[in-house]
N, C-alpha and C positions, 0 to 999 in steps of 0.2 A: 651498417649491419645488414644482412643478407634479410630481405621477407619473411623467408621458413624459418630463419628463427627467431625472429622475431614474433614472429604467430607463436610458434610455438612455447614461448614464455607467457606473450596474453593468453591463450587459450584456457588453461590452466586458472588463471586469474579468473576468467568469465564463468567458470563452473561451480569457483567459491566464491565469490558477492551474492550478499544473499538479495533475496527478491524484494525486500522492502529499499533500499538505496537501486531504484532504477535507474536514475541519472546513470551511475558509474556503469552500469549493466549497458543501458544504452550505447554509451560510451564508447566501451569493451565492444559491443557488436559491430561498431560502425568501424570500428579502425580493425579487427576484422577479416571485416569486408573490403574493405581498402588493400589491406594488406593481399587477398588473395587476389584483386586484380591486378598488383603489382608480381604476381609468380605469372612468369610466361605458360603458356596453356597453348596446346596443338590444336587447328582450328579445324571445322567440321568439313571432312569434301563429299562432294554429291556430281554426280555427273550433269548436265540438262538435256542430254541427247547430241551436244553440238561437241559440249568441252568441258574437263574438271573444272567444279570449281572448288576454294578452299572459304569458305564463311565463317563467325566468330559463333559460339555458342549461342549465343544472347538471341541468336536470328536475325539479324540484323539483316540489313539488304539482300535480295538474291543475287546480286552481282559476282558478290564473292570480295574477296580481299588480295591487291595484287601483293607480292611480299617487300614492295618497299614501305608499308607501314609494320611497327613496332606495336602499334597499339591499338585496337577495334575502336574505328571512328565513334560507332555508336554507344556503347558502353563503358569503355576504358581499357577492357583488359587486355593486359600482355599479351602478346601472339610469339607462341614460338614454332618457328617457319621450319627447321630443320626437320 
């Protein structure tokens, strides 16, 4: 099943568990958040003065990210290169 919809049926879920069962709340948050690092995301470019580079949100390295990774070494999430 595709991320997006699968967010999009927990999401829903997470806005009705009420605040006393925080477990399930918890829960709901972390899968989430999981989920949205599994949706490919366009990565940040900055020039350095020499050459583009393309970096993950997260700020990860200033090196940049060459496009044979799929996924931002340091945080997880999806890179989508196109």
């Amino acid at each position: 099943m595709d991320p997006r919809m699968v967010r999009s049926i927990l999401k829903p879920m997470w806005h009705k568990v009420k605040m006393e069962d925080s477990k399930t709340r918890i829960a709901l948050a972390e899968a989430l958040e999981a989920l949205d690092k599994q949706i490919p995301k366009k990565p940040n470019r900055f020039f350095n003065g020499i050459e583009s580079l393309k970096i993950c949100g997260c700020g990860g390295d200033a090196y940049g990210y060459p496009s044979v990774f799929n996924y931002c070494p340091y945080c997880g999430q999806a890179i989508d290169w196109e």
